[in-house]
mmCIF file of the N, C-alpha and C atoms, coordinates in Angstrom:
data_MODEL
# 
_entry.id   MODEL 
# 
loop_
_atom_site.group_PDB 
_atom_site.id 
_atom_site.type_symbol 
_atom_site.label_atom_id 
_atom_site.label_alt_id 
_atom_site.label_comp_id 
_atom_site.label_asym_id 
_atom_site.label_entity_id 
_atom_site.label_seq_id 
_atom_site.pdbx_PDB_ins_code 
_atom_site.Cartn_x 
_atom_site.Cartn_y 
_atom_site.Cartn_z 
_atom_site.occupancy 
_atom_site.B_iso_or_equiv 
_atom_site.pdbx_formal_charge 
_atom_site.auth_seq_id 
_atom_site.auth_comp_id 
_atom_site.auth_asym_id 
_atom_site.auth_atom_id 
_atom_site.pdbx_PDB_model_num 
ATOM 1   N N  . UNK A 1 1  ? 111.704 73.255  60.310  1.00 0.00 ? 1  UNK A N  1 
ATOM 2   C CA . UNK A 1 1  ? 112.282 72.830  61.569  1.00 0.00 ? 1  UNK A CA 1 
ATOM 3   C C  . UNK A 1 1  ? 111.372 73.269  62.718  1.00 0.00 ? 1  UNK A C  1 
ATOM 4   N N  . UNK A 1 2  ? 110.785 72.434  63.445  1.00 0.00 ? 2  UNK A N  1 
ATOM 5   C CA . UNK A 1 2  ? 110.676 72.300  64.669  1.00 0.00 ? 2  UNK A CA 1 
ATOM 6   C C  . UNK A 1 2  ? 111.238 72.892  66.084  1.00 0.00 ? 2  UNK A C  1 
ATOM 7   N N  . UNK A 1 3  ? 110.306 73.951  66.465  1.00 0.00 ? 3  UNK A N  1 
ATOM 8   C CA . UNK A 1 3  ? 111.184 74.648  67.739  1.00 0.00 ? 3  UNK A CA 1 
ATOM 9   C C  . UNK A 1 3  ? 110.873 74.076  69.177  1.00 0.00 ? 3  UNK A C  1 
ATOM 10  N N  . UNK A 1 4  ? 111.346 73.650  69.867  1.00 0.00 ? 4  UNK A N  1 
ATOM 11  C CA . UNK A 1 4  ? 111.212 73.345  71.282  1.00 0.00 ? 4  UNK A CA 1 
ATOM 12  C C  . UNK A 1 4  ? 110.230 74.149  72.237  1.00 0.00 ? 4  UNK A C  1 
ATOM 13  N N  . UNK A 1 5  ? 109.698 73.050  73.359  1.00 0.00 ? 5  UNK A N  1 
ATOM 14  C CA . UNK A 1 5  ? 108.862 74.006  74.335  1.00 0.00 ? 5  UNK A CA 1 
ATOM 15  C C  . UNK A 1 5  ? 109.580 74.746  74.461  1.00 0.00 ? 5  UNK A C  1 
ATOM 16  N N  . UNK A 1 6  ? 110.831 74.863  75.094  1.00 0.00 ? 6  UNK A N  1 
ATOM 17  C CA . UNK A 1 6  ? 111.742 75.916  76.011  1.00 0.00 ? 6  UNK A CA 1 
ATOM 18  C C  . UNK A 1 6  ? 112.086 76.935  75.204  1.00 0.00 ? 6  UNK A C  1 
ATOM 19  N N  . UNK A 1 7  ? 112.816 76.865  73.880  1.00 0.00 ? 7  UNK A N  1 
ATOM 20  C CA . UNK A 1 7  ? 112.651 78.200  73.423  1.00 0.00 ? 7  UNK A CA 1 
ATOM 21  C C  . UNK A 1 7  ? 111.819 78.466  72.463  1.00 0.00 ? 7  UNK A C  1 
ATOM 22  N N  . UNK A 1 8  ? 110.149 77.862  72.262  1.00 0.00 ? 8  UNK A N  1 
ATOM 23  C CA . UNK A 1 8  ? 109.144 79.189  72.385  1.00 0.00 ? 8  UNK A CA 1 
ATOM 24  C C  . UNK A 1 8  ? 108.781 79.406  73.744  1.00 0.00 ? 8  UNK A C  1 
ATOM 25  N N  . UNK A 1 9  ? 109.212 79.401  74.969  1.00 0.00 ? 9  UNK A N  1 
ATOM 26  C CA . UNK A 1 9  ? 108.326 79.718  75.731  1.00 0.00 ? 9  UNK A CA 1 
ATOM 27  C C  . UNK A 1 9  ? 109.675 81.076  75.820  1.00 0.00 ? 9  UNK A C  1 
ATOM 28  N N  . UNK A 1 10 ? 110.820 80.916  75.803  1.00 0.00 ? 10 UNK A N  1 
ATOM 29  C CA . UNK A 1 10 ? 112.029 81.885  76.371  1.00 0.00 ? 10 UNK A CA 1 
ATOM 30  C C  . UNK A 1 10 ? 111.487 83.111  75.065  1.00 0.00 ? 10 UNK A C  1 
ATOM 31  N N  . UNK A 1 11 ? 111.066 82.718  73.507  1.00 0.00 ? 11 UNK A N  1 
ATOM 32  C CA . UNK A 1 11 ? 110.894 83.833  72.826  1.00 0.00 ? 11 UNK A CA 1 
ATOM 33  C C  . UNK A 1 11 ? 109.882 84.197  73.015  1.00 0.00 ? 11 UNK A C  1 
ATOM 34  N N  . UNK A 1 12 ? 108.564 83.576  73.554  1.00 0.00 ? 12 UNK A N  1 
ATOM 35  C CA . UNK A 1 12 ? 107.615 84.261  73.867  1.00 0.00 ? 12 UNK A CA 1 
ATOM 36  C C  . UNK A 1 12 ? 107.457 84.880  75.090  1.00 0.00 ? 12 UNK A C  1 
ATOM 37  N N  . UNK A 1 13 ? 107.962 84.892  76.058  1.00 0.00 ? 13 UNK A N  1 
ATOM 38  C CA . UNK A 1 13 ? 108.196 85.392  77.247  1.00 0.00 ? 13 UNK A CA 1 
ATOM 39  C C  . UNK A 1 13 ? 108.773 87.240  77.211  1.00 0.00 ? 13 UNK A C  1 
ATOM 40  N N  . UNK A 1 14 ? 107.746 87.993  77.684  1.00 0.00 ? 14 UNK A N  1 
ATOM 41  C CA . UNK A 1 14 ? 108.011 89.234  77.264  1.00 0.00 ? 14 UNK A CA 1 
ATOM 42  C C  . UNK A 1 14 ? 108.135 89.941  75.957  1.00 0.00 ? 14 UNK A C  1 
ATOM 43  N N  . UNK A 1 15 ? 108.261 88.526  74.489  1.00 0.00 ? 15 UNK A N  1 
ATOM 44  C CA . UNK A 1 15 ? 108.357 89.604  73.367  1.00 0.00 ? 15 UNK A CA 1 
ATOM 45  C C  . UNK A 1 15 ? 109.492 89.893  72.778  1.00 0.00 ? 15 UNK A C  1 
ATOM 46  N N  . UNK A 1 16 ? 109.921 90.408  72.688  1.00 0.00 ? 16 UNK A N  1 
ATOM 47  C CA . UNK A 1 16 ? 111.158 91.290  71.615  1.00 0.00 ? 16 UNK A CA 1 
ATOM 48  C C  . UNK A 1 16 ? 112.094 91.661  72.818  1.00 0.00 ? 16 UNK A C  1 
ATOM 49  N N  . UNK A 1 17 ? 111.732 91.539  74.324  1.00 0.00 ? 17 UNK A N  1 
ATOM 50  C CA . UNK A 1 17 ? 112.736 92.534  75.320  1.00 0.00 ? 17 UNK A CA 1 
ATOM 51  C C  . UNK A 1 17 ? 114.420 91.660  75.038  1.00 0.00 ? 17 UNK A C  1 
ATOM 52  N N  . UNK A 1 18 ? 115.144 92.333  75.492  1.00 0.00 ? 18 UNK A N  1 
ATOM 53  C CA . UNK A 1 18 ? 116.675 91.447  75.149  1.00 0.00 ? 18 UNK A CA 1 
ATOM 54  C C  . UNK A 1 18 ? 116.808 90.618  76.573  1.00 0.00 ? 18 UNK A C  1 
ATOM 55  N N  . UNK A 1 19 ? 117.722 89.643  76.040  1.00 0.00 ? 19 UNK A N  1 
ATOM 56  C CA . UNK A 1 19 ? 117.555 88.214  77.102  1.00 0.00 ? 19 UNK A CA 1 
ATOM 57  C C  . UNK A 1 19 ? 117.909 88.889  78.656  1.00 0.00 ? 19 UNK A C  1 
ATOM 58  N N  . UNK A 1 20 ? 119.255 89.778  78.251  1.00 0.00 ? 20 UNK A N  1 
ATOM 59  C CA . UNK A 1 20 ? 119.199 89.651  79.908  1.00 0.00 ? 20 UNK A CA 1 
ATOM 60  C C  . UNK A 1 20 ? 117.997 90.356  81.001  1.00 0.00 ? 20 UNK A C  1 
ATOM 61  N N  . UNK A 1 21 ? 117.028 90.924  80.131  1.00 0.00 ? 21 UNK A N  1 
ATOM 62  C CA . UNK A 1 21 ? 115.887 91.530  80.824  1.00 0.00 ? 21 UNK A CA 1 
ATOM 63  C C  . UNK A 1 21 ? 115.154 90.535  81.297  1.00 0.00 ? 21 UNK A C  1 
ATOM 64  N N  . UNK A 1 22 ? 114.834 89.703  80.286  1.00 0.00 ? 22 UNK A N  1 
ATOM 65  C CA . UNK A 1 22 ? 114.073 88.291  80.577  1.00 0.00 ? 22 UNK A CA 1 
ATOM 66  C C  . UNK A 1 22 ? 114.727 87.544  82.083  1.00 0.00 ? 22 UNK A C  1 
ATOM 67  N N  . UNK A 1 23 ? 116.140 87.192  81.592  1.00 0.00 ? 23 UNK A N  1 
ATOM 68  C CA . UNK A 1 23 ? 116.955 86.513  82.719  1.00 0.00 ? 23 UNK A CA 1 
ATOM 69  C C  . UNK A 1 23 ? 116.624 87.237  84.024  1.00 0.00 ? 23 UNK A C  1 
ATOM 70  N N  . UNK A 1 24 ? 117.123 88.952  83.786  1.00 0.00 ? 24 UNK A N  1 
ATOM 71  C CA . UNK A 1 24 ? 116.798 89.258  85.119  1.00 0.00 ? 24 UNK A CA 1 
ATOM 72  C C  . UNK A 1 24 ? 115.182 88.868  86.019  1.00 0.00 ? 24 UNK A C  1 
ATOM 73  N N  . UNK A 1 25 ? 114.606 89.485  85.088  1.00 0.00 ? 25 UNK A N  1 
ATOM 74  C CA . UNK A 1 25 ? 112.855 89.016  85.747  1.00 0.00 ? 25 UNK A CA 1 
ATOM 75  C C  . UNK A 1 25 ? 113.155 87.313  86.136  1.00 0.00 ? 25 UNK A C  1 
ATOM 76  N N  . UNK A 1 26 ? 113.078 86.294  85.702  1.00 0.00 ? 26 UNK A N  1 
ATOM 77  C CA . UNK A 1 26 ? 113.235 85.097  86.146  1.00 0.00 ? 26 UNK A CA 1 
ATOM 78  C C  . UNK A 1 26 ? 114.110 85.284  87.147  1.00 0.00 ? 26 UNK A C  1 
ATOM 79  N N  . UNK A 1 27 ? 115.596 85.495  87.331  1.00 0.00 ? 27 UNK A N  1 
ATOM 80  C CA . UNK A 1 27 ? 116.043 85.387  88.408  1.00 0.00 ? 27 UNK A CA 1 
ATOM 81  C C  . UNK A 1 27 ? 115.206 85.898  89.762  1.00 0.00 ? 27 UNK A C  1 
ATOM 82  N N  . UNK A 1 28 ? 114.881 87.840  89.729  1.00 0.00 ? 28 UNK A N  1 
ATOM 83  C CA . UNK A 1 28 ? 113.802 87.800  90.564  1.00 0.00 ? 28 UNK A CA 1 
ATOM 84  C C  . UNK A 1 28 ? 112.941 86.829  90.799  1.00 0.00 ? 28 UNK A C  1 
ATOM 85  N N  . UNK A 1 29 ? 112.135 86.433  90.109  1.00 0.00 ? 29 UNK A N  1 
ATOM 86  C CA . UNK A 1 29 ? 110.838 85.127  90.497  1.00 0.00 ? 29 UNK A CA 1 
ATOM 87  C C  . UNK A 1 29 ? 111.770 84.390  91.402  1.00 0.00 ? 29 UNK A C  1 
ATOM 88  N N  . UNK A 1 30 ? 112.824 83.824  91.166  1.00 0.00 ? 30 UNK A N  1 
ATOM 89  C CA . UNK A 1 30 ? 113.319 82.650  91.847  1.00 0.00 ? 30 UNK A CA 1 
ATOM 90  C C  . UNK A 1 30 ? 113.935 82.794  93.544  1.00 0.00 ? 30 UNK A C  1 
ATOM 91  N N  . UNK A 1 31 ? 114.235 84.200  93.115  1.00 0.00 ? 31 UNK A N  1 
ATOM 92  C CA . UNK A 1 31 ? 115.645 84.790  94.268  1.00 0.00 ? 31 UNK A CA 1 
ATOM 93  C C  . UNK A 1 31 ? 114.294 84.868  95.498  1.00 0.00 ? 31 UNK A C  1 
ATOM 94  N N  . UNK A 1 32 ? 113.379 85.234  94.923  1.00 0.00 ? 32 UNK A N  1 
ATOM 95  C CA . UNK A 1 32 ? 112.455 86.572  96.004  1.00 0.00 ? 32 UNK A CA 1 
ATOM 96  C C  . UNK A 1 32 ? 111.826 85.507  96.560  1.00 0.00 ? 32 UNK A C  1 
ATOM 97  N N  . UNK A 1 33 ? 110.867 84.487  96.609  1.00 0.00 ? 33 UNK A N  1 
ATOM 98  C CA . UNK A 1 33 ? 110.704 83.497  97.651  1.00 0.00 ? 33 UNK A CA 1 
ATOM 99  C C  . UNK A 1 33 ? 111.772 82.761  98.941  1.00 0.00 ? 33 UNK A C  1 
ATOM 100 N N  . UNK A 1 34 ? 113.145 82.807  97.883  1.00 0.00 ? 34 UNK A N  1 
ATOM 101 C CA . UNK A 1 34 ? 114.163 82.350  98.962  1.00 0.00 ? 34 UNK A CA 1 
ATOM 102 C C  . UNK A 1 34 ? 114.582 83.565  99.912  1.00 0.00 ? 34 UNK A C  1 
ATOM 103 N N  . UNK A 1 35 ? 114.356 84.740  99.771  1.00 0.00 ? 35 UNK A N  1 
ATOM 104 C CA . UNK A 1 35 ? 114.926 86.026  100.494 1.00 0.00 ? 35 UNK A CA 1 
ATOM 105 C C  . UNK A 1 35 ? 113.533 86.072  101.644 1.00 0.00 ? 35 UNK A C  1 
ATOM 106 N N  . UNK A 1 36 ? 112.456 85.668  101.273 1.00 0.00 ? 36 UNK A N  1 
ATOM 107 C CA . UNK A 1 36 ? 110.872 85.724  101.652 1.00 0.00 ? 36 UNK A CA 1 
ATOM 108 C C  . UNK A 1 36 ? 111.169 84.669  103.367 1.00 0.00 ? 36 UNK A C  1 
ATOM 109 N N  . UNK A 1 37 ? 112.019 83.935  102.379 1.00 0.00 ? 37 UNK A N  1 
ATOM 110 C CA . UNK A 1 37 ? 112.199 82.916  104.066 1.00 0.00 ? 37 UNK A CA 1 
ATOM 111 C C  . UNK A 1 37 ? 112.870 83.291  105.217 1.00 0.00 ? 37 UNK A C  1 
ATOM 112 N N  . UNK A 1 38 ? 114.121 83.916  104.788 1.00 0.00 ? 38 UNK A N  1 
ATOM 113 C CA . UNK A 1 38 ? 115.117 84.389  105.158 1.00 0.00 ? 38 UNK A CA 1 
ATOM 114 C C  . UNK A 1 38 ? 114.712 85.338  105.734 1.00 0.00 ? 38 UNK A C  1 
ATOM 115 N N  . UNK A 1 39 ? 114.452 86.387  105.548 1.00 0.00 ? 39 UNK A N  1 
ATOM 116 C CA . UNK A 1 39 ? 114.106 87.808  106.173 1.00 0.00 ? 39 UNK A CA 1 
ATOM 117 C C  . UNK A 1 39 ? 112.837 88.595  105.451 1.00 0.00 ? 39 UNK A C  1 
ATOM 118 N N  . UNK A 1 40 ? 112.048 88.252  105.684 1.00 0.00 ? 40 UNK A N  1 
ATOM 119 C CA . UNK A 1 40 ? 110.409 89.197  105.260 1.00 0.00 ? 40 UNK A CA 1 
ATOM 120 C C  . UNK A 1 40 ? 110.905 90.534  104.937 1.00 0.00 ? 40 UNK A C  1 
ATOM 121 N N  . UNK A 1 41 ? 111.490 91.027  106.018 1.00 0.00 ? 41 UNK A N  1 
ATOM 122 C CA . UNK A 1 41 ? 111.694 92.957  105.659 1.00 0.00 ? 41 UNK A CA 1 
ATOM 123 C C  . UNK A 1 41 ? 112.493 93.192  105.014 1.00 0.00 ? 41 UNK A C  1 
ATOM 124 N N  . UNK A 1 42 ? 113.676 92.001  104.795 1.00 0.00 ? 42 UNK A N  1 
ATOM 125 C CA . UNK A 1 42 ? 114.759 92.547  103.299 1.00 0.00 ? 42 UNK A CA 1 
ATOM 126 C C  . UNK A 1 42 ? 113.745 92.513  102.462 1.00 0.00 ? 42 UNK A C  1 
ATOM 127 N N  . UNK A 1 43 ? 113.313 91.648  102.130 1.00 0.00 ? 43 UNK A N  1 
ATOM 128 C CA . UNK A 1 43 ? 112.313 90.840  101.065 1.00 0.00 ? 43 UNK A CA 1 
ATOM 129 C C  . UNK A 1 43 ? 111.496 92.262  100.315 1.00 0.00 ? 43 UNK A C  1 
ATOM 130 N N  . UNK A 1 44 ? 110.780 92.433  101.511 1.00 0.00 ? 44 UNK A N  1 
ATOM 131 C CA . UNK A 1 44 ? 109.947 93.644  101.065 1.00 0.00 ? 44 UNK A CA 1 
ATOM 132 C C  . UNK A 1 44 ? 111.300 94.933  100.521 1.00 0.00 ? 44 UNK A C  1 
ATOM 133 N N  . UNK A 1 45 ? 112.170 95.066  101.095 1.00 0.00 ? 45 UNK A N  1 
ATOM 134 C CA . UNK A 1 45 ? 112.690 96.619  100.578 1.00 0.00 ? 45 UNK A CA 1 
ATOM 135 C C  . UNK A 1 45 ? 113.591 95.440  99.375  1.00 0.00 ? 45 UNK A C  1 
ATOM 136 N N  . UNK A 1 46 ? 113.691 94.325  99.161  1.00 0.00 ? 46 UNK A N  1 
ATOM 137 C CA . UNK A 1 46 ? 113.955 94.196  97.923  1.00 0.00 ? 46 UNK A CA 1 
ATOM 138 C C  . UNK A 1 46 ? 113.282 94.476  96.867  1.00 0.00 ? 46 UNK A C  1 
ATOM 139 N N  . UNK A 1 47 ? 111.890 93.866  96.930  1.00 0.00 ? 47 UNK A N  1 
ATOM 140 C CA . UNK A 1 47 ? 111.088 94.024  95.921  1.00 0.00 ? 47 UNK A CA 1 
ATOM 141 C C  . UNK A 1 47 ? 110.534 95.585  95.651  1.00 0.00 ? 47 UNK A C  1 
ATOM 142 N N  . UNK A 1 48 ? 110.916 96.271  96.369  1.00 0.00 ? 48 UNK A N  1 
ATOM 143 C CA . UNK A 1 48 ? 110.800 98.171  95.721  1.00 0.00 ? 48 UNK A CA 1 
ATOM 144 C C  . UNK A 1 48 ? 111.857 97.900  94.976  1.00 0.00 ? 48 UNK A C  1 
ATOM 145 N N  . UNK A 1 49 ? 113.102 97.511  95.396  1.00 0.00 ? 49 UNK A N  1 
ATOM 146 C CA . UNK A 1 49 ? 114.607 98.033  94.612  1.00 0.00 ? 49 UNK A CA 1 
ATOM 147 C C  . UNK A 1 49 ? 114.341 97.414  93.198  1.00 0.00 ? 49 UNK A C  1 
ATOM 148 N N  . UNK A 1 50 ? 113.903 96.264  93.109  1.00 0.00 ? 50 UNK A N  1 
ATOM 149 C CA . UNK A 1 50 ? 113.167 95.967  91.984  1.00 0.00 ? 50 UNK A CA 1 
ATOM 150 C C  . UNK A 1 50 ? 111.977 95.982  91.117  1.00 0.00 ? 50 UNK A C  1 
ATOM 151 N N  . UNK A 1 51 ? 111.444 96.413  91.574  1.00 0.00 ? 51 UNK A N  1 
ATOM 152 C CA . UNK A 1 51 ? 110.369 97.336  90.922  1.00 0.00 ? 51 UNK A CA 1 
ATOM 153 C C  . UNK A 1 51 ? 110.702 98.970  90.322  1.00 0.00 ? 51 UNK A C  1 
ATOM 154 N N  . UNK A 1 52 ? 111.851 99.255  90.735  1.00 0.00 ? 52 UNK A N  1 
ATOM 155 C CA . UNK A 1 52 ? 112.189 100.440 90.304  1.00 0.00 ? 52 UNK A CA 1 
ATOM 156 C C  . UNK A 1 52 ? 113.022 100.327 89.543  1.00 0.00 ? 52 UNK A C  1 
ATOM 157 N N  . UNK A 1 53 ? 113.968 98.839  89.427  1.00 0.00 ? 53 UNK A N  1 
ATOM 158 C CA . UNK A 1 53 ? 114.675 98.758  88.579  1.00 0.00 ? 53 UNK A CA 1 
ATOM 159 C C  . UNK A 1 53 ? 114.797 98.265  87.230  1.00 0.00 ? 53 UNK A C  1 
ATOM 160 N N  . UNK A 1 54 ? 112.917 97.475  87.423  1.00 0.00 ? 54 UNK A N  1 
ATOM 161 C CA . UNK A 1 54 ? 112.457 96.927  86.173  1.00 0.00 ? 54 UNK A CA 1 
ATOM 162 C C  . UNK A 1 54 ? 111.826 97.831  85.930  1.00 0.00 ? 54 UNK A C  1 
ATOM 163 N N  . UNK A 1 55 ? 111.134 99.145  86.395  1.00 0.00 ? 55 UNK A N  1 
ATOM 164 C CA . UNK A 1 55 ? 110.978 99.874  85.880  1.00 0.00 ? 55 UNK A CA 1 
ATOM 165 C C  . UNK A 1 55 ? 111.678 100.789 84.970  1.00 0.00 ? 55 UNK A C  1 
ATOM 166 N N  . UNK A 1 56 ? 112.883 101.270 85.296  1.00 0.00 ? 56 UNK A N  1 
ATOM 167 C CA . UNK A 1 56 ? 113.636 102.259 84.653  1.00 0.00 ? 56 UNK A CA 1 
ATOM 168 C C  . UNK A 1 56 ? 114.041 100.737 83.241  1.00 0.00 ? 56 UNK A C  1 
ATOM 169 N N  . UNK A 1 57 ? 114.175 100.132 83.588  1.00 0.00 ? 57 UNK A N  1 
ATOM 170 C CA . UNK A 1 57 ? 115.010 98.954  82.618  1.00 0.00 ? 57 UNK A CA 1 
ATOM 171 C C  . UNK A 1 57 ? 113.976 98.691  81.315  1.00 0.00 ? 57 UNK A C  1 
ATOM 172 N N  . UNK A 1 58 ? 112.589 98.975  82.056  1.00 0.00 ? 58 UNK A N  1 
ATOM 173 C CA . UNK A 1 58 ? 111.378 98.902  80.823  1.00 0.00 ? 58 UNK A CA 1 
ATOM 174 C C  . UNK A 1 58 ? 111.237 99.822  79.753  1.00 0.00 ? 58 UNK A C  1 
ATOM 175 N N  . UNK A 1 59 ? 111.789 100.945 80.506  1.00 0.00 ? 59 UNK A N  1 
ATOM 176 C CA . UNK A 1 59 ? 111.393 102.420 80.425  1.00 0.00 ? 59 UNK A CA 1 
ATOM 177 C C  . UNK A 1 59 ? 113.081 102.402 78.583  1.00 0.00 ? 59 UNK A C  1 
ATOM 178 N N  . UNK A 1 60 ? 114.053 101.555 79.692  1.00 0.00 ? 60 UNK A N  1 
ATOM 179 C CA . UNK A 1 60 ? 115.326 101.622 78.667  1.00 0.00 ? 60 UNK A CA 1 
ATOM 180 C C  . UNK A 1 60 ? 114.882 100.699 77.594  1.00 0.00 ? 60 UNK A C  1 
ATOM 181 N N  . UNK A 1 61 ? 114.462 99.368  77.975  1.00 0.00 ? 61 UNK A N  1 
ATOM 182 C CA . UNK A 1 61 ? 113.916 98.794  76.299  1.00 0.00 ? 61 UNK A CA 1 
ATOM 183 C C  . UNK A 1 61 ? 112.638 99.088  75.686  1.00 0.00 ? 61 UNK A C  1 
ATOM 184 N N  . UNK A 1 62 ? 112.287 100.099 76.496  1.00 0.00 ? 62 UNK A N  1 
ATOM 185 C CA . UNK A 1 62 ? 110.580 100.214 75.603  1.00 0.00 ? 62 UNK A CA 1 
ATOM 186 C C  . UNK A 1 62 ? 110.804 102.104 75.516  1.00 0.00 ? 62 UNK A C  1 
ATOM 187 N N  . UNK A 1 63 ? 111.460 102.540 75.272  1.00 0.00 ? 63 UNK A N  1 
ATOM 188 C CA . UNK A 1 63 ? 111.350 104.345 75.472  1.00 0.00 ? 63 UNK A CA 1 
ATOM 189 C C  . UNK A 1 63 ? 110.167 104.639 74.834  1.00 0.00 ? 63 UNK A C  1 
ATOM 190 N N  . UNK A 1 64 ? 109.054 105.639 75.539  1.00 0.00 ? 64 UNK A N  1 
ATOM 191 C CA . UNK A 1 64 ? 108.222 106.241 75.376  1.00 0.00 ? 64 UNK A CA 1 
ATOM 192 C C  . UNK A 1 64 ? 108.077 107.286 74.364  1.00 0.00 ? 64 UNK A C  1 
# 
């Protein structure tokens, strides 16, 4: 059987991480240009809050 573009690209996307990690990162990509229009300086103290939160979240599916 035959797998689709969309889910090899969803299983190859990050690997082994569990979906809603994936989901979350995509949602970021999508959210953060529309917040970019809206207000530059949320934008920016968003993207720390997320960077710290895909960090710790990496840190939870990948433990060192």
């Amino acid at each position: 059987m035959e797998i689709s573009w969309g889910r090899a690209l969803w299983r190859n996307f990050l690997g082994q991480s569990p979906d809603w990690y994936k989901l979350a990162l995509i949602i970021f990509l999508i959210v953060n240009p529309l917040i970019f229009l809206i207000s530059p300086f949320v934008a920016g103290w968003l993207l720390v809050a997320e960077f710290i939160f895909t960090l710790a979240m990496a840190l939870k599916c990948y433990p060192l």
